[in-house]
PLY file of the C-alpha trace (Angstrom):
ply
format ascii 1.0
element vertex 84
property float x
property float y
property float z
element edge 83
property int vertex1
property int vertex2
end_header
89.63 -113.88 -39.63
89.08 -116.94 -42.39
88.04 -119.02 -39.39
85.30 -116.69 -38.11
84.08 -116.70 -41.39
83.86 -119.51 -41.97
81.83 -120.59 -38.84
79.43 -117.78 -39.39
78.87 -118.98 -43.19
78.46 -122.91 -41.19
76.11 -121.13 -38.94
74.15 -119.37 -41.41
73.63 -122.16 -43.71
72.50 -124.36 -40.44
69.99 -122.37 -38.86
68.46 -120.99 -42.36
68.08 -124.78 -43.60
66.50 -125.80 -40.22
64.01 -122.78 -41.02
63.65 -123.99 -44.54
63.13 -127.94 -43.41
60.64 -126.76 -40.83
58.61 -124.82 -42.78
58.35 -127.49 -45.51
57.37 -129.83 -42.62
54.82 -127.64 -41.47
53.55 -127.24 -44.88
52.83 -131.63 -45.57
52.23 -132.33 -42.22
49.88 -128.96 -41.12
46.62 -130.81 -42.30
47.25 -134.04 -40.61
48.69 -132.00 -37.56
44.65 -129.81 -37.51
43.05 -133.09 -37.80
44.92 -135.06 -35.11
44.22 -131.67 -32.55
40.51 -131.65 -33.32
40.61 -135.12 -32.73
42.10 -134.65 -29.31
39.88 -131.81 -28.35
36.30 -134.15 -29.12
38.23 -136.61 -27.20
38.88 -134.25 -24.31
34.82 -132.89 -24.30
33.54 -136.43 -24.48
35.84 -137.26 -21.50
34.32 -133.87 -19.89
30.82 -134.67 -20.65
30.68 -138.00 -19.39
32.32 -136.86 -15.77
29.51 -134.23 -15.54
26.71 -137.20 -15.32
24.51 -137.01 -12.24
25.37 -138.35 -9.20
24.10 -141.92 -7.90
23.46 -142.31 -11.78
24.64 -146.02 -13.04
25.81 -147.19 -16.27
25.90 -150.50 -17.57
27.22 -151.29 -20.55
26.52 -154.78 -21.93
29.20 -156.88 -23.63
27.92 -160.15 -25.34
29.77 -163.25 -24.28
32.02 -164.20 -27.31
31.87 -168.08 -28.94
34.43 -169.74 -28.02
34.97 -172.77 -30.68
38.14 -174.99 -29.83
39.32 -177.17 -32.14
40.78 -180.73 -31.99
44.68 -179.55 -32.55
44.36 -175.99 -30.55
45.85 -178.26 -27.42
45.12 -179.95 -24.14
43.03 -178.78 -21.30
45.07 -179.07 -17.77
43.13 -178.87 -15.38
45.58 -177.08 -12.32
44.81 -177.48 -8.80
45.84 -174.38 -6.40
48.96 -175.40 -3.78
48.91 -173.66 -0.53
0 1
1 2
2 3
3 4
4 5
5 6
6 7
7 8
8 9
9 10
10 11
11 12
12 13
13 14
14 15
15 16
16 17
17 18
18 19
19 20
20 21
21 22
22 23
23 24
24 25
25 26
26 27
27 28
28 29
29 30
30 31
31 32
32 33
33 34
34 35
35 36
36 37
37 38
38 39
39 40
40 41
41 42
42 43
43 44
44 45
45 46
46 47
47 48
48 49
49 50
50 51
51 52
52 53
53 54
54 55
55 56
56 57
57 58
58 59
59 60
60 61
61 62
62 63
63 64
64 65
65 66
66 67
67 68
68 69
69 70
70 71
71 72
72 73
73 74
74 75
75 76
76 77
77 78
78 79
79 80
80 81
81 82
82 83
C-alpha cells in the first residue's frame, strides 16, 4: 500500500510540474512564439501572391556583378585543362 503511494505522490508531482514548467514557458516565450507565426503567415501570402502572377508574364531580376579585388598573397591562379 506504501508503494502505491508512493508512485501516485511521484506521479502527481511529475505531471503537475510539467503543467507548471509549460505554462511558465508559454508565458516568456508566447510573444516571440505570435511574432515568429505572423512571420510565417506574410511569408506564406507573399509565396501565394507571387504564384498567382499572369501567365507568359517574365521576371527579371537584376543582380550587379560584384568587384572582385585579388590581392598579391590571396594565392596562385592554375589554370586546369579538362581530361577526357
Amino acid at each position: 500500500m506504501f508503494f502505491i503511494k508512493v508512485l501516485l505522490v511521484i506521479l502527481g508531482i511529475y505531471f503537475l510540474g510539467k503543467m507548471i514548467i509549460r505554462g511558465v514557458v508559454s508565458y516568456f516565450l508566447g510573444d516571440t512564439s505570435r511574432k515568429m507565426n505572423e512571420q510565417l503567415y506574410r511569408q506564406q501570402e507573399e509565396i501565394a501572391r507571387q504564384k498567382k502572377k499572369r501567365d507568359g508574364h517574365i521576371s527579371i531580376h537584376y543582380q550587379p556583378k560584384s568587384n572582385k579585388n585579388f590581392q598579391k598573397d590571396d594565392g596562385d591562379y592554375v589554370d586546369f585543362e579538362e581530361v577526357k
